[in-house]
N, C-alpha and C positions, 0 to 999 in steps of 0.2 A: 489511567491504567495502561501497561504496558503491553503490548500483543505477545500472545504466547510466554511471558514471563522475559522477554527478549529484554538484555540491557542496552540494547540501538534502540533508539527510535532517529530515524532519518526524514527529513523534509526536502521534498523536490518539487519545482511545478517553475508557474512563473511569478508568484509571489511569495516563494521562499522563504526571499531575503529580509521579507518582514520579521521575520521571526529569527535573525544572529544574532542578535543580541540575548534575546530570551533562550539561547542556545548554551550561549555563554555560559549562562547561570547555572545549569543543567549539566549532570554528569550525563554521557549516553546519548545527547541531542548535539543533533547536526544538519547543515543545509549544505545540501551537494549540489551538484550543475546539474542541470535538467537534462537528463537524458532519456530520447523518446525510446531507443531501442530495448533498453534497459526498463521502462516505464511498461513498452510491449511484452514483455519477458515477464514483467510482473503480473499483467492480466492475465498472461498463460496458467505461471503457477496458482492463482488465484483459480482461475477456471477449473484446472484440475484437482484441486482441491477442494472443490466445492462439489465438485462429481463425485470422488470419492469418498468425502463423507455424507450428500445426500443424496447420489445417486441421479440417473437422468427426469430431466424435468416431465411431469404430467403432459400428455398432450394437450390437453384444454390448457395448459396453463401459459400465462404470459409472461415478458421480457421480467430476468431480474434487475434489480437497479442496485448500482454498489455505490456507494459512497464513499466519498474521498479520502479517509482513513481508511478502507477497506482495499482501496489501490494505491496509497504512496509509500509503497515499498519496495525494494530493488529482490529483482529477481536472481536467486538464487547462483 
């Protein structure tokens, strides 16, 4: 499934490049050059989107944990 109905899907990190070929095949799939700044920009948006659709976390409550699909995405 696609995020947000988006027809990008983008791959960055440092094992990427496993995945050009299967990119290939793929309309909308593509592996970029890792970039960290870019990578940061993403947890932002991510962050702030996560505020404003659920709001500041509980005080009891502890670290969230996001998974790799949930951050390899390029910031807006």
């Amino acid at each position: 499934a696609r995020v947000d109905g988006d027809d990008k899907v983008i791959f960055i990190g440092p094992d990427a490049d496993l995945l050009a070929d299967y990119c290939l095949e793929r309309t909308g799939f593509s592996v970029e050059e890792d970039d960290p700044v870019a990578r940061l920009k993403g947890l932002a948006a991510l962050a702030e989107i996560k505020y404003r659709e659920e709001g500041p976390a509980a005080d009891d409550e502890g670290p969230l944990y996001m998974r790799e699909p949930e951050i390899g995405f390029k910031a807006p």
